[in-house]
N, CA, C and O of each residue as an XYZ file, in Angstrom:
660
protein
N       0.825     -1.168      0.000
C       0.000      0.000      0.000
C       0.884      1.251      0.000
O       1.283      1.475      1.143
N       1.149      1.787     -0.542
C       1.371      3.444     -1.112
C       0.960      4.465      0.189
O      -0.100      4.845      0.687
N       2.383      4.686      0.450
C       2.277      6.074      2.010
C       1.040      7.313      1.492
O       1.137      7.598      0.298
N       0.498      7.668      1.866
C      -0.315      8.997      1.676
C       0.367     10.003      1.402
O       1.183     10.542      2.150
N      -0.005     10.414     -0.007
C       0.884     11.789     -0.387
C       2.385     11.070     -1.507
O       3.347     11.657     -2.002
N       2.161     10.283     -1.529
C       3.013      9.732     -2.455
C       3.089      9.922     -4.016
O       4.070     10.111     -4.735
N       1.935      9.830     -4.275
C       1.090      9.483     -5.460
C       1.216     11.061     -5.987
O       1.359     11.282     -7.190
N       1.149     12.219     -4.944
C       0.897     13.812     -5.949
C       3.124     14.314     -5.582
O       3.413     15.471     -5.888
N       4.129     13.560     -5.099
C       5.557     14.104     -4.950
C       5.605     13.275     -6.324
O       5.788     13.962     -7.329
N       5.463     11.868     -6.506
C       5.814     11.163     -7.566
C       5.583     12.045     -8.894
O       6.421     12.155     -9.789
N       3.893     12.858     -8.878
C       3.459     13.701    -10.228
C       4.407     15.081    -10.121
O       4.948     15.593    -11.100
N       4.490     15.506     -8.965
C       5.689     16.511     -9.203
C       6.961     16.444     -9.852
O       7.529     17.101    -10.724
N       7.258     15.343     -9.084
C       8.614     15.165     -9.715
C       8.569     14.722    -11.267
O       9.307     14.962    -12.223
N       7.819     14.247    -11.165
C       7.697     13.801    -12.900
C       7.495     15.244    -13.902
O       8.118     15.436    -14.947
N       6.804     15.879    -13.499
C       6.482     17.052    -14.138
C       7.858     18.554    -13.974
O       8.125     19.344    -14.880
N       8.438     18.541    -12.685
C      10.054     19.315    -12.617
C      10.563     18.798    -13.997
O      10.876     19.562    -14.910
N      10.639     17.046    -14.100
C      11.695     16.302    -14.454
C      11.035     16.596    -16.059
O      11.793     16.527    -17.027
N       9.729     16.890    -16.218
C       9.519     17.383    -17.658
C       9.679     18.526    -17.933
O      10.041     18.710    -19.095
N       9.479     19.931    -16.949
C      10.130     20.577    -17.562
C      11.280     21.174    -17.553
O      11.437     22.105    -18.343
N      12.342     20.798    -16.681
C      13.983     20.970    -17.253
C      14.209     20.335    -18.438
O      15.168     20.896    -18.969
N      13.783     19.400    -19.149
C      13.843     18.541    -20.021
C      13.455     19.486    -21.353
O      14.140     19.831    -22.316
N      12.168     19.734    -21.019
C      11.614     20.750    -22.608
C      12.667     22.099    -22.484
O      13.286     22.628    -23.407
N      12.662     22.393    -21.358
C      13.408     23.677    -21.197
C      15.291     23.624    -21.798
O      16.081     24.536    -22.043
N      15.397     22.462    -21.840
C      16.698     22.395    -21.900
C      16.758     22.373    -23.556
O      17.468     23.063    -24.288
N      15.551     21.112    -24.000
C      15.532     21.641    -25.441
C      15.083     22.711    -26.151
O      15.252     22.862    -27.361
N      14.594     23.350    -25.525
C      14.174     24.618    -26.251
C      15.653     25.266    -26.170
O      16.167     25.411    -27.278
N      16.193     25.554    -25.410
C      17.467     26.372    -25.441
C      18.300     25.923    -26.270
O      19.006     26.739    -26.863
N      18.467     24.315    -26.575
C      19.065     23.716    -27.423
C      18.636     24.444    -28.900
O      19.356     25.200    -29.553
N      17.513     24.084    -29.177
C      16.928     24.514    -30.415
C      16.991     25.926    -30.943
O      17.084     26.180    -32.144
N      16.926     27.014    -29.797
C      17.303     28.474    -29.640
C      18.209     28.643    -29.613
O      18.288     29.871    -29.577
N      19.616     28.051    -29.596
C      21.007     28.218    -30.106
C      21.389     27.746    -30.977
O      22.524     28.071    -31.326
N      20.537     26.596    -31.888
C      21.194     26.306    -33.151
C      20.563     27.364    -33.859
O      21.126     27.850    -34.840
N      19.545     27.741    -33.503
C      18.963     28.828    -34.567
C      19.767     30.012    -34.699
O      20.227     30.449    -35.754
N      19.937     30.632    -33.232
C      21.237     31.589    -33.494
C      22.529     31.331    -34.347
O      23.031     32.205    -35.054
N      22.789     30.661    -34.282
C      24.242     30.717    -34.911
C      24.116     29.748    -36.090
O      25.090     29.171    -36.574
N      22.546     29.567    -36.631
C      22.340     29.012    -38.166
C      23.435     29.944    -38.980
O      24.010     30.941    -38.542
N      23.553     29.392    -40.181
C      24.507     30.255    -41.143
C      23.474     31.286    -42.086
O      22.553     30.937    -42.825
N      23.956     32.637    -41.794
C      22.691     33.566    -42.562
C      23.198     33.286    -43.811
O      24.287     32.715    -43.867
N      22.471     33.652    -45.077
C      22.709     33.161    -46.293
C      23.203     34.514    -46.390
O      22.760     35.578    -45.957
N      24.638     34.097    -47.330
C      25.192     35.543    -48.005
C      24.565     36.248    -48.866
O      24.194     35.384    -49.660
N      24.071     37.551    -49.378
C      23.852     37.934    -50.305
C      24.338     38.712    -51.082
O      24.423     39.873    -50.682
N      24.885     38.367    -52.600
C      25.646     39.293    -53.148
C      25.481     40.641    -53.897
O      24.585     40.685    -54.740
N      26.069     41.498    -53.736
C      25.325     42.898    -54.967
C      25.506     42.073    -56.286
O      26.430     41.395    -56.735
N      24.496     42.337    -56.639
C      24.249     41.933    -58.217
C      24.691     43.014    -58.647
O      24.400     44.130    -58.215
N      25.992     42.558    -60.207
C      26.791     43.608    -60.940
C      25.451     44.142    -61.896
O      25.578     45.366    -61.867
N      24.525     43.903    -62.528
C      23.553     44.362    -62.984
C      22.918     45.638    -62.085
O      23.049     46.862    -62.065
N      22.076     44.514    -61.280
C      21.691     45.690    -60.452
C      22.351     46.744    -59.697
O      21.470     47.467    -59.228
N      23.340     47.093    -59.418
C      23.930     47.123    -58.348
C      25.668     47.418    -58.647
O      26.443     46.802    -57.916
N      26.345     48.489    -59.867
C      27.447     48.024    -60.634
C      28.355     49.179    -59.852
O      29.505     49.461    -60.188
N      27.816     49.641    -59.024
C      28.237     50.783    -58.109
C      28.447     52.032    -59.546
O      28.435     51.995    -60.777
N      28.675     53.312    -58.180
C      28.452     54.639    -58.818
C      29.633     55.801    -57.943
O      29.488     55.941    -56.729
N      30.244     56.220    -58.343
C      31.654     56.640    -57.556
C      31.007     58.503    -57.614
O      30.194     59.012    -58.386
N      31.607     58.973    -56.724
C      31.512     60.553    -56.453
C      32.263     61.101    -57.055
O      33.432     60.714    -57.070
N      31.872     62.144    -57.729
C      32.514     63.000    -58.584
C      33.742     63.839    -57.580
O      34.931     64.026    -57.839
N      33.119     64.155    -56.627
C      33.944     64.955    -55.047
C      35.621     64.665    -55.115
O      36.673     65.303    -55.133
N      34.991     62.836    -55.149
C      36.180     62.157    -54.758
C      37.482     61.720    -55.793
O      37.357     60.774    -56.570
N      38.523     62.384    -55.720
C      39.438     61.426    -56.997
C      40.498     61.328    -56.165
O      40.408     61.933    -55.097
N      41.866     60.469    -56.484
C      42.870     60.364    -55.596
C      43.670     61.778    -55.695
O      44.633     61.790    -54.928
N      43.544     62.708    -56.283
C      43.948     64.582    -56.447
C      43.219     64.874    -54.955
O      43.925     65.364    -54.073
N      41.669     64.543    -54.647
C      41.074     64.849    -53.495
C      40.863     64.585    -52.476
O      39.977     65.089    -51.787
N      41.990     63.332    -51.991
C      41.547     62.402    -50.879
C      42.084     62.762    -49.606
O      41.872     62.315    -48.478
N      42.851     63.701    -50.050
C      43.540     64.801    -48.776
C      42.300     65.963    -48.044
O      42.234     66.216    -46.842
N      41.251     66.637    -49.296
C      39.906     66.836    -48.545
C      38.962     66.291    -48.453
O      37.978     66.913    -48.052
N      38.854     64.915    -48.778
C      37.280     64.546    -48.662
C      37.573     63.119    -47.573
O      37.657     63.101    -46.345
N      37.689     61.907    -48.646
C      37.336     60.916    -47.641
C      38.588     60.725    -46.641
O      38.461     60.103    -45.585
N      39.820     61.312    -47.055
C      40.996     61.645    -45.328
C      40.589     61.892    -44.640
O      40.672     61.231    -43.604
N      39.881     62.984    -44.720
C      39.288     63.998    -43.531
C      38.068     63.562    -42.559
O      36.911     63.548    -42.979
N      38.461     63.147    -41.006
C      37.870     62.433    -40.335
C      36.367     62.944    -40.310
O      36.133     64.131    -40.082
N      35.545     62.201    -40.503
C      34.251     62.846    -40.559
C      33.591     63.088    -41.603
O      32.372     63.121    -41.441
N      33.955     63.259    -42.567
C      33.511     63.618    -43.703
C      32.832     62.939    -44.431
O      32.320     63.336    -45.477
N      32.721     61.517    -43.834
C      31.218     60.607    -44.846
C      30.102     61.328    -44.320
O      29.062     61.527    -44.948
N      30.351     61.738    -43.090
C      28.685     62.107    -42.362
C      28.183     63.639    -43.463
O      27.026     63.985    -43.701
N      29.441     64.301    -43.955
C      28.703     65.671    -44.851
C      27.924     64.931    -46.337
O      27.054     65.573    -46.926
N      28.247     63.878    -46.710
C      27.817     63.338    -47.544
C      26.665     62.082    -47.688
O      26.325     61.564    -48.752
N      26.312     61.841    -46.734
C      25.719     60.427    -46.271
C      24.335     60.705    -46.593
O      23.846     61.680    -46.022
N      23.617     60.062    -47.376
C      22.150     60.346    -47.550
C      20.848     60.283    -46.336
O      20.715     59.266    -45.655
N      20.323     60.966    -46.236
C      19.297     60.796    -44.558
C      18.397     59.167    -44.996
O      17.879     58.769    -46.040
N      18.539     58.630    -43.769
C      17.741     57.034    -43.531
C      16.446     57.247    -44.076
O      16.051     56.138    -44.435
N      15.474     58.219    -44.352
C      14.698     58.387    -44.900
C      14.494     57.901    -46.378
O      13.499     57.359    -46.860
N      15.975     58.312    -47.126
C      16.019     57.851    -48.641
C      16.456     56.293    -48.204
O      15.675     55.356    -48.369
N      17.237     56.193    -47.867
C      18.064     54.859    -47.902
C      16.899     53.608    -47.418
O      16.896     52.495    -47.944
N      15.857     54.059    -46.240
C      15.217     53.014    -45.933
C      14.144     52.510    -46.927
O      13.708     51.365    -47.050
N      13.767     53.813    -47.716
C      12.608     53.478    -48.671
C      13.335     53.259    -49.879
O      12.676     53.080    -50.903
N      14.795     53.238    -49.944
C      15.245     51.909    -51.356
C      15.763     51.011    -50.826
O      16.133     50.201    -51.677
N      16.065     50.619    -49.557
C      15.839     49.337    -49.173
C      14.996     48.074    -49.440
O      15.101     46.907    -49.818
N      13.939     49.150    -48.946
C      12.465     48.246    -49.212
C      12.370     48.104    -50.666
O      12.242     46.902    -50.900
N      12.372     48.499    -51.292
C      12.628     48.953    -52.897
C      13.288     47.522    -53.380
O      12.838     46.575    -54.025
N      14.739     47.839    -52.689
C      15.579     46.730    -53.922
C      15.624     45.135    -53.224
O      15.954     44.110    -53.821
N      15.207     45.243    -51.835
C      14.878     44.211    -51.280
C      14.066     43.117    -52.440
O      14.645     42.151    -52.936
N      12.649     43.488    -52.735
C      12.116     43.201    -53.627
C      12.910     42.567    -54.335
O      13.252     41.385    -54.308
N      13.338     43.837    -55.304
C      14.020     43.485    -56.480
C      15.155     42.148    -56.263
O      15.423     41.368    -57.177
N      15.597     42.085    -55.228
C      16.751     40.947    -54.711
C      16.075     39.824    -54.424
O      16.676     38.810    -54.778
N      14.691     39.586    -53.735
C      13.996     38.752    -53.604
C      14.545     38.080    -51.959
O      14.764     36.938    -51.553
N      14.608     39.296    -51.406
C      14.859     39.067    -49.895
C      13.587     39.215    -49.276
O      12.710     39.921    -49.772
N      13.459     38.646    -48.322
C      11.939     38.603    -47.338
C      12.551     38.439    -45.829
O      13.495     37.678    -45.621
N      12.012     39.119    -44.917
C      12.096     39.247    -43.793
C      12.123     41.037    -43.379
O      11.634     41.903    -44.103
N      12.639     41.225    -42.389
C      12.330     42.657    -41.714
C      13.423     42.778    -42.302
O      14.317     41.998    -42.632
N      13.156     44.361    -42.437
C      14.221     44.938    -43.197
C      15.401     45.521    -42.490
O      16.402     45.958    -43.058
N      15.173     45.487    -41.052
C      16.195     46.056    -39.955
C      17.156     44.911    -39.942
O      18.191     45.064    -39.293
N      16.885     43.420    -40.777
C      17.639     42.834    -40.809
C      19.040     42.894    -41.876
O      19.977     42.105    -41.997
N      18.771     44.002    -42.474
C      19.633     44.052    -43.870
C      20.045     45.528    -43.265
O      19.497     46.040    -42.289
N      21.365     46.253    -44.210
C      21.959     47.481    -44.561
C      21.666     47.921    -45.541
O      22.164     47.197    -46.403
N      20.941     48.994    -46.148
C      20.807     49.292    -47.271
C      22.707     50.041    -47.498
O      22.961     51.237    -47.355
N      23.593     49.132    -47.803
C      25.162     49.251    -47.852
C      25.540     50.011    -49.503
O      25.184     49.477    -50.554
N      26.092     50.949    -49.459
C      26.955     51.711    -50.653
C      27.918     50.611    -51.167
O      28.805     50.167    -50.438
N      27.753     50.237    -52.270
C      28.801     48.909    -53.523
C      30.582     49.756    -52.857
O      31.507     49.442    -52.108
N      30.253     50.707    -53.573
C      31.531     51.462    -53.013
C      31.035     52.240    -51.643
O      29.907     52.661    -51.386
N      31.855     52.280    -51.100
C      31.515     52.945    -49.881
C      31.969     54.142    -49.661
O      33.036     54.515    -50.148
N      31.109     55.015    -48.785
C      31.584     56.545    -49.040
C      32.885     56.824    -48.416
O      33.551     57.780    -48.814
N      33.285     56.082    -47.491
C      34.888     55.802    -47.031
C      36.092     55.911    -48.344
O      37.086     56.633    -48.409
N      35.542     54.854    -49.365
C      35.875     55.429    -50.943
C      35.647     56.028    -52.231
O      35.860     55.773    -53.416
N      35.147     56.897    -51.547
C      34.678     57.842    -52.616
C      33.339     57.512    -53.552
O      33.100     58.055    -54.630
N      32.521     56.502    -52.901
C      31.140     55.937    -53.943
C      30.251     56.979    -53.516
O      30.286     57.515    -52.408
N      29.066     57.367    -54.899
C      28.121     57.883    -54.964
C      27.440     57.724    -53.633
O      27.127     56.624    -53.177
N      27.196     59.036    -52.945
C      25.981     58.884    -51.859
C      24.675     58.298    -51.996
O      24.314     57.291    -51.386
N      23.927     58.996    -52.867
C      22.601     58.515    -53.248
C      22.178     58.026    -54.655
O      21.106     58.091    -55.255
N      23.387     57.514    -54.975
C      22.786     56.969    -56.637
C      22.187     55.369    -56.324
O      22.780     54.480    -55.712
N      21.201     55.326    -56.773
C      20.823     53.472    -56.243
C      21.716     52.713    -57.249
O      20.898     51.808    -57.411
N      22.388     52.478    -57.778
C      23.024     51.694    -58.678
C      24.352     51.662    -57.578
O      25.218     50.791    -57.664
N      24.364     52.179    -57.079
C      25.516     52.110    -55.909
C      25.330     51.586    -54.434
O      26.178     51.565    -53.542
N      23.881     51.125    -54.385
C      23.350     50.621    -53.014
C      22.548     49.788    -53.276
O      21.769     49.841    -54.228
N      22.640     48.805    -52.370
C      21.862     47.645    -52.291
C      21.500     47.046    -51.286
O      22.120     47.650    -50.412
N      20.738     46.021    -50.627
C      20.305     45.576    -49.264
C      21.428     44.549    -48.576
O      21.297     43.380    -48.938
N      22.261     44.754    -47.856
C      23.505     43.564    -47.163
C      22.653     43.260    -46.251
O      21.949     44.105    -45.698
N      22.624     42.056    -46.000
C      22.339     41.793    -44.554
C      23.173     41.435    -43.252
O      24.322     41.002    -43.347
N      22.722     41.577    -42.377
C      23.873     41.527    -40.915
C      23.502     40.057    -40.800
O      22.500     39.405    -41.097
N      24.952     39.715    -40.137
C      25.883     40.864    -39.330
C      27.084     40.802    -40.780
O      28.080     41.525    -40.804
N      26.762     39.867    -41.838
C      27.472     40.962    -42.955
C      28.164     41.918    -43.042
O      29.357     42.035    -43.323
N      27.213     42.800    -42.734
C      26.930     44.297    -43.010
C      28.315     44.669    -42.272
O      29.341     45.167    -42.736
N      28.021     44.291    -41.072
C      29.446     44.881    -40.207
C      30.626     44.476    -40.110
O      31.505     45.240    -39.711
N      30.854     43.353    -40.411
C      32.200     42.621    -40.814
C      32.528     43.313    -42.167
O      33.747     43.253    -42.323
N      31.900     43.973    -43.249
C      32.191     44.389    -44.700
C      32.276     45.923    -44.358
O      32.782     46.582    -45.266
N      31.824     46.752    -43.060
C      32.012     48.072    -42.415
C      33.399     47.730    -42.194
O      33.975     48.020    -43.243
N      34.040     47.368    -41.553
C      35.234     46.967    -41.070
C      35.958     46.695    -42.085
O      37.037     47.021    -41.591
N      36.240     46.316    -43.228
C      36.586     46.137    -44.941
C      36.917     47.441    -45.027
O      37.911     48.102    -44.723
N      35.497     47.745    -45.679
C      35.749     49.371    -45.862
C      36.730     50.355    -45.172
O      37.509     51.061    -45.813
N      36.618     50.349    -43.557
C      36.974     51.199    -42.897
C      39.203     50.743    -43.366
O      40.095     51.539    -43.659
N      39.244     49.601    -43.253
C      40.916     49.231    -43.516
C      41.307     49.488    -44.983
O      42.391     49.478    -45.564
N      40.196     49.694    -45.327
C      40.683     50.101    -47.097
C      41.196     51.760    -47.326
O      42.079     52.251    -48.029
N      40.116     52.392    -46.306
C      39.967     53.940    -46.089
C      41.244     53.843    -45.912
O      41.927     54.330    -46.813
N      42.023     53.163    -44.658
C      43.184     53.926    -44.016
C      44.246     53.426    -45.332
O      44.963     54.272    -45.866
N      44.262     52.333    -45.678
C      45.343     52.369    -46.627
C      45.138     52.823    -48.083
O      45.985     52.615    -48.952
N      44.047     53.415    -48.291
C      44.577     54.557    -49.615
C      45.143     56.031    -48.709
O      45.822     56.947    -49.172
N      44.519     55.864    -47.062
C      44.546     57.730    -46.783
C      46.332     57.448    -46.426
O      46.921     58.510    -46.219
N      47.014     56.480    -46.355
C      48.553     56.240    -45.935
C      49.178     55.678    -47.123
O      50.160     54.941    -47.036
N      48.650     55.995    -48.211
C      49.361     55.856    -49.626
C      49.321     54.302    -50.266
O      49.344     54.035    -51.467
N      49.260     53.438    -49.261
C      49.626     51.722    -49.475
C      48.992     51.469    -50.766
O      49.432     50.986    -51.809
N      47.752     51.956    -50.400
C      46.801     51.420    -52.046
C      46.161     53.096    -52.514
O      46.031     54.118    -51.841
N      45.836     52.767    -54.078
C      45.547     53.777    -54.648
C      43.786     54.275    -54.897
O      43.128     53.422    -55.493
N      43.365     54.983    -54.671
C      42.147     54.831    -54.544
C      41.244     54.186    -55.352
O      40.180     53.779    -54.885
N      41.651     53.986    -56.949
C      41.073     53.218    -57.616
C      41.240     51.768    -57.110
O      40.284     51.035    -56.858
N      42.611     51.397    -56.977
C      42.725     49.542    -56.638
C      41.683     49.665    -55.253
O      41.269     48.530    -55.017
N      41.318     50.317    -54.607
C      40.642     50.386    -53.103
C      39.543     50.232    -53.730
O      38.996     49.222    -53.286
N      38.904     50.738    -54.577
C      37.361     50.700    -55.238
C      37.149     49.338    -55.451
O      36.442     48.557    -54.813
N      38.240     49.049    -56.973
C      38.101     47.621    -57.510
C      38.099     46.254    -56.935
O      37.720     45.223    -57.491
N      38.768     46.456    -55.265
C      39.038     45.601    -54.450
C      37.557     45.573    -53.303
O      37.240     44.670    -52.528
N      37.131     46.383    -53.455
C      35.286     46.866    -52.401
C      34.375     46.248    -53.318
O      33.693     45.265    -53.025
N      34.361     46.993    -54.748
C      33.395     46.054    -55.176
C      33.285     44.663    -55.608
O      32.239     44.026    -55.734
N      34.946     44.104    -55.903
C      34.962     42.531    -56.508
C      34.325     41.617    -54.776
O      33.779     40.530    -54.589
N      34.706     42.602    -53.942
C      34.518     41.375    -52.456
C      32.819     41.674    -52.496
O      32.189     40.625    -52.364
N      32.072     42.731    -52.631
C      31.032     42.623    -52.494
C      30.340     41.923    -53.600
O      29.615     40.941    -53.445
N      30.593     42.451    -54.637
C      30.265     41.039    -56.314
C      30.590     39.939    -56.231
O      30.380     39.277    -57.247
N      31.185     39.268    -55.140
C      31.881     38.184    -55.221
C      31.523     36.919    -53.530
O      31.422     35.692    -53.532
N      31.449     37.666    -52.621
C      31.953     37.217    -51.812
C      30.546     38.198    -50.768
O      30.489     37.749    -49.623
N      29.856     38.986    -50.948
C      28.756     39.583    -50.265
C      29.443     40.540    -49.680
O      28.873     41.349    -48.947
């Protein structure tokens, strides 16, 4: 015969013991999802063949993109950029929120690419986006310290983004 009170510790415990169990797989399942592999997406050379600033030539790189600060005098307001996001998203055949993507410059204004020409911007998605910020930004310093020339800095931004996302 079964002590009194046996019968509802046994359903407890069974039920703790179910949910550390779901709980453990859910976390399981919520970390493979995190660190799934996001799919790369590349600028399409069609769409997307970039568009360079007139501002900028290697004669000008001593006032424009040297000069600390100076993407922000040129940078188009999130206003344009978010509504051709949404725009070329489409056209790319990306789906999801769009805070998930960069609407990213082919050339970047770090090198002298068109601010607001859309043939020069397209949707990157993160964290992409910021590992190819970091590209850009080491390309900036070695045309602004002579190493590379501002054209090979271009041709080398857009083959990794045509190529490689």
């Amino acid at each position: 015969m079964r002590e009194r009170g046996e019968m509802p510790r046994r359903r407890t415990l069974d039920l703790l013991v179910f949910v550390v169990v779901a709980g453990l797989a859910a976390t399981a399942v919520l970390e493979r999802a995190r660190h799934r592999e996001v799919p790369i997406v590349h600028a399409d050379a069609v769409r997307t063949p970039g568009a360079l600033n007139p501002q900028v030539t290697q004669a000008t790189i001593g006032e424009t993109i040297c000069v600390r600060g100076w993407t922000a005098t040129v940078r188009p307001p999130a206003s344009f950029t978010s509504a051709l996001k949404r725009t070329q998203m489409a056209e790319y055949g990306e789906v999801g929120p769009s805070s998930a993507f960069q609407e990213d410059h082919l050339i970047s204004l770090e090198l002298g690419g068109a601010p607001d020409d859309p043939r020069n911007l397209w949707p990157e998605p993160y964290p992409r986006a910021a590992a190819v910020d970091q590209i850009e930004n080491q390309l900036n310093a070695k045309v602004c310290t002579g190493e590379l020339t501002l054209a090979d800095a271009q041709r080398e931004e857009a083959m990794l983004k045509h190529e490689r996302g």
